[in-house]
SEKE-247157 format. One line per 5 residues: number of its first residue (from 1); their letters; for each residue x, y, z of C-alpha. Coordinates in pm, whole numbers, plus 50000, padded with zeros to 5 digits. Each point is the difference from the previous one (the first is absolute). Last residue first. Example, Ala and Ser with C-alpha at 12.3 -4.5 7.8 and 13.67 -1.06 7.14 Angstrom:
BEGIN
2) sa) 51367/49894/50714 | 49863/49656/50066
! end
This chain:
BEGIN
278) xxxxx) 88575/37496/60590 | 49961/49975/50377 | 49652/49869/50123 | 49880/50214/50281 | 49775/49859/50276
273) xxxxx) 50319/49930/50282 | 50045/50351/49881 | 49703/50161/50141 | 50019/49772/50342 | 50346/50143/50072
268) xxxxx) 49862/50353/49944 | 49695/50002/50265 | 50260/49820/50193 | 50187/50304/50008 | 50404/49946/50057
263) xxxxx) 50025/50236/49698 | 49916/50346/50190 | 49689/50060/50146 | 49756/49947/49750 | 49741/50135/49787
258) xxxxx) 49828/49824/49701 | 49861/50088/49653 | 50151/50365/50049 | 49742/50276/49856 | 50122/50302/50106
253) xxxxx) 49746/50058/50187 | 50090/49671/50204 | 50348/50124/50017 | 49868/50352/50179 | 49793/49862/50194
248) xxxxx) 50284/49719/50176 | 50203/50255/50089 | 50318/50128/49833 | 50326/49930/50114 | 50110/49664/50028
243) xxxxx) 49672/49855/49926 | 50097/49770/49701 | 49757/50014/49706 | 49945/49715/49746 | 49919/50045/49656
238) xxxxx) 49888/49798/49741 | 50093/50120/49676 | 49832/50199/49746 | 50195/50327/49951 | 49740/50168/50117
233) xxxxx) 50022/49793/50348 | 50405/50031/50018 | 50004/50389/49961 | 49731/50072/50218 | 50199/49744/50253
228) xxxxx) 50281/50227/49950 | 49791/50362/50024 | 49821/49805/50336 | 50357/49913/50166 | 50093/49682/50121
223) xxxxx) 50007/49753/49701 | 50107/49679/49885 | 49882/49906/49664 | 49918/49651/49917 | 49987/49923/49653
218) xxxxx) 49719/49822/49722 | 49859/50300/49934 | 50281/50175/49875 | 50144/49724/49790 | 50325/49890/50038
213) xxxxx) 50328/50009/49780 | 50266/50117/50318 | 50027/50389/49847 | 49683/50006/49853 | 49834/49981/50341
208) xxxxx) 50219/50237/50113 | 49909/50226/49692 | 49645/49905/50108 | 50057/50142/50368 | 50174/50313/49884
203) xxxxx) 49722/50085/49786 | 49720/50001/50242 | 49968/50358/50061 | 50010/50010/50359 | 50311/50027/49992
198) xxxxx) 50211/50077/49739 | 49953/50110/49632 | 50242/50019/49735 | 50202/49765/50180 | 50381/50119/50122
193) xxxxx) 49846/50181/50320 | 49837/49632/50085 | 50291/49801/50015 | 49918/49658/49903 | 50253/49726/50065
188) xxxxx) 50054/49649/49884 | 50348/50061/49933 | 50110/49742/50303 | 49702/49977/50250 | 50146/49724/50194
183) xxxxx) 50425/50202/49949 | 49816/50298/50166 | 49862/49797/50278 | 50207/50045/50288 | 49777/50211/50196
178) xxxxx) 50280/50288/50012 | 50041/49951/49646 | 49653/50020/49901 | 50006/50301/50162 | 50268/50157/49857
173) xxxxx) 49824/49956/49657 | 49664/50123/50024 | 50176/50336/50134 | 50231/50051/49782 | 49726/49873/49695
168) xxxxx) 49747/50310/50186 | 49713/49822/50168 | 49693/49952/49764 | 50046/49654/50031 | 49950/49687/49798
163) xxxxx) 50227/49670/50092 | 49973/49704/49824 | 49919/49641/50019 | 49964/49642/49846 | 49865/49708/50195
158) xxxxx) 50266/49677/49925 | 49809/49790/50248 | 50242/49985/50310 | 50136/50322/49907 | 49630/50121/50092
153) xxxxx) 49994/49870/50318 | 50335/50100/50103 | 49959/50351/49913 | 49679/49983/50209 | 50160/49860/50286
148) xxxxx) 50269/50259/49981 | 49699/50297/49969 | 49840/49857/50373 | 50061/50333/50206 | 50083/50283/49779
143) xxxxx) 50380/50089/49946 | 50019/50288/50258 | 50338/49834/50181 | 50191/49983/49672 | 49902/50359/49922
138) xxxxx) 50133/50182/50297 | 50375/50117/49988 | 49960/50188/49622 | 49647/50086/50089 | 50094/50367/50126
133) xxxxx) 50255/50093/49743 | 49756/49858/49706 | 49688/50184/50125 | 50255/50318/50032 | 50118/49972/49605
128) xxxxx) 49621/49915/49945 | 49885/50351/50140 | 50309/50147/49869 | 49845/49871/49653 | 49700/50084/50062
123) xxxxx) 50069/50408/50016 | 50204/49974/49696 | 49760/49877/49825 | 49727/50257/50131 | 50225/50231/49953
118) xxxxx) 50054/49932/49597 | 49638/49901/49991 | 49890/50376/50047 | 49865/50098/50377 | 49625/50200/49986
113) xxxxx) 49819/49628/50078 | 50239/49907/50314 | 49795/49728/50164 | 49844/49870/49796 | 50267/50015/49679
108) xxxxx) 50242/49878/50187 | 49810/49670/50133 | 49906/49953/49619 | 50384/50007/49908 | 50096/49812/50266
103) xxxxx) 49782/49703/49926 | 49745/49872/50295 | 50052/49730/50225 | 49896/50227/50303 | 50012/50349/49911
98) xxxxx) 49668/50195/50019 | 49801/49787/50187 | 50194/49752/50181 | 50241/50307/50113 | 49752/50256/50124
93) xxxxx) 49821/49686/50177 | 50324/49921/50178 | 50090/50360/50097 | 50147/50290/49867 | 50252/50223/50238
88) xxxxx) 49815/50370/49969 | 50108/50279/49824 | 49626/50020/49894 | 49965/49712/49842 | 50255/50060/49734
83) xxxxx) 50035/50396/49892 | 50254/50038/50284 | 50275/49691/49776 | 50300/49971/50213 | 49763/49725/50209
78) xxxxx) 49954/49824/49706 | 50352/49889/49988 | 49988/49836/50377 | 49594/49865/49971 | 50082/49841/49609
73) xxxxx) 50307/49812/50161 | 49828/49886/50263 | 49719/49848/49815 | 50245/49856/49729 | 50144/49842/50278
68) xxxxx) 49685/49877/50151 | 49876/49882/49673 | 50303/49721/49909 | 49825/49715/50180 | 50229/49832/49636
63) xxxxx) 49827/49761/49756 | 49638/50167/50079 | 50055/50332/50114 | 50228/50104/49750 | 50075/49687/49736
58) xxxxx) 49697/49965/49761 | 49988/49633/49924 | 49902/49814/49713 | 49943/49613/49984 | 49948/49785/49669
53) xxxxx) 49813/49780/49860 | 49718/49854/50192 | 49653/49859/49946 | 49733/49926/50173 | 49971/50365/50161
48) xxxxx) 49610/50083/50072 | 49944/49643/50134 | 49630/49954/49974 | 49830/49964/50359 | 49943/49754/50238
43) xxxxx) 49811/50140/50328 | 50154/49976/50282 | 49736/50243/50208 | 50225/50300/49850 | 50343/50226/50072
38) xxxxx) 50092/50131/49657 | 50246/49970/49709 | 49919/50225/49701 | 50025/49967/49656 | 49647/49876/49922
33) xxxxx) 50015/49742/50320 | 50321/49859/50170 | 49904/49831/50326 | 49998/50027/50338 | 49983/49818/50333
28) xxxxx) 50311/49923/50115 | 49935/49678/50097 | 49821/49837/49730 | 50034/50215/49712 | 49781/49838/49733
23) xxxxx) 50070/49979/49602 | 49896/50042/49675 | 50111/49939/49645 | 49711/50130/49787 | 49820/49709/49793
18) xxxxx) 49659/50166/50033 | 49911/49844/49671 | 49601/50080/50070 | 49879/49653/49908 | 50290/49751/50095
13) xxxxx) 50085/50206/50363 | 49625/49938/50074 | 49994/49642/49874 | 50301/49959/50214 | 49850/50174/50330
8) xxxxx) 49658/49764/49955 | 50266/49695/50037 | 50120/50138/50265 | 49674/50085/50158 | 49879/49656/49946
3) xxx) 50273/49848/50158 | 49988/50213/50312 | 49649/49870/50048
! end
């Protein structure tokens, strides 16, 4: 009878201390399981984040649909440059996998190994003095889908944040102006050319951790490059990838604990209804 299987579920939990908070999807049909969230039969599984203290963002590509600029930008300079794909305009899979979300300094050295770091530096920095140019008129309408709701969530219940990028700080900073949320992030910025080590290393994430008094593994990282969410998963945290440029392979390798969208994604509503803020 049902009652005897309850009752036989208690003694079960009582003996082998499986005291794990779980839960069931219902409609959506997945659950969080060893760090990852994944379509199932509705299962209930352990919660892989019970606990949260703080938020940290990367800003290109995840705060800001920034890519296609940077994109365009890379295709007009590189052009100049014969010894880069063979004269020929670079595409979108030239860009995601030597550029995208990547730090200027490693992108230089790629693709231009015989240039010294003085050209190289001065190279990137027309390349960001262009970005800038170009993105001045079109950052408030590339603000990712669903990222006011999220503010307003976690305002709601004190959640700390900060931003990590490896963009250059001119960079990082005009576009948190032009989404308007320069004065949300305040000082809590990482800039990954001013860390000993940027992206992937992990570094930059834990100083931003350090920065707002959380612990790695109990923050959310947003993510939509693999070197970022490289970054974010050695570092300890869970991450969460946002497919604004990169395809859904190439997160999962990196090892993001769930994939979405952009943050409108159920799949990420139903993670933080779970979360306990701290």
């Amino acid at each position: 009878t049902a009652l005897t299987f309850a009752l036989m579920r208690i003694i079960s939990l009582l003996i082998f201390g499986q005291t794990a908070l779980c839960f069931s999807v219902g409609r959506l049909g997945s659950s969080v399981f060893s760090g990852r969230v994944s379509r199932t039969m509705g299962q209930a599984q352990p919660l892989a984040l019970p606990e949260l203290e703080g938020v940290l963002f990367d800003i290109d590509g995840t705060l800001v649909d920034s890519d296609p600029i940077h994109f365009d930008v890379f295709a007009e300079l590189l052009l100049e440059e014969p010894s880069i794909n063979g004269g020929e305009r670079i595409d979108d899979h030239f860009f995601r996998q030597h550029i995208s979300g990547r730090q200027n300094m490693l992108i230089m050295a790629d693709l231009f190994p015989d240039w010294d770091t003085e050209k190289g530096a001065a190279w990137s920095a027309r390349k960001e003095a262009r970005f800038r140019e170009l993105a001045a008129c079109k950052l408030a309408s590339l603000k990712t889908r669903g990222l006011d709701k999220l503010r307003c969530w976690m305002d709601e219940r004190g959640v700390k944040k900060c931003a990590v990028t490896n963009a250059p700080r001119l960079n990082a900073e005009e576009m948190l102006k032009g989404i308007d949320y320069s004065d949300w992030f305040g000082d809590a910025l990482i800039i990954g050319d001013e860390c000993e080590r940027a992206k992937p290393d992990p570094l930059p994430y834990m100083l931003g951790a350090e920065k707002i008094a959380a612990t790695p593994s109990k923050c959310l990282v947003f993510e939509d490059s693999p070197s970022g969410a490289t970054a974010g998963k050695k570092a300890g945290a869970f991450v969460v990838g946002i497919l604004s440029g990169q395809s859904k392979a190439a997160l999962e390798a990196a090892g993001c604990d769930l994939i979405i969208k952009d943050f409108e994604s159920e799949e990420l509503w139903f993670v933080l209804s779970q979360v306990q803020v701290s």
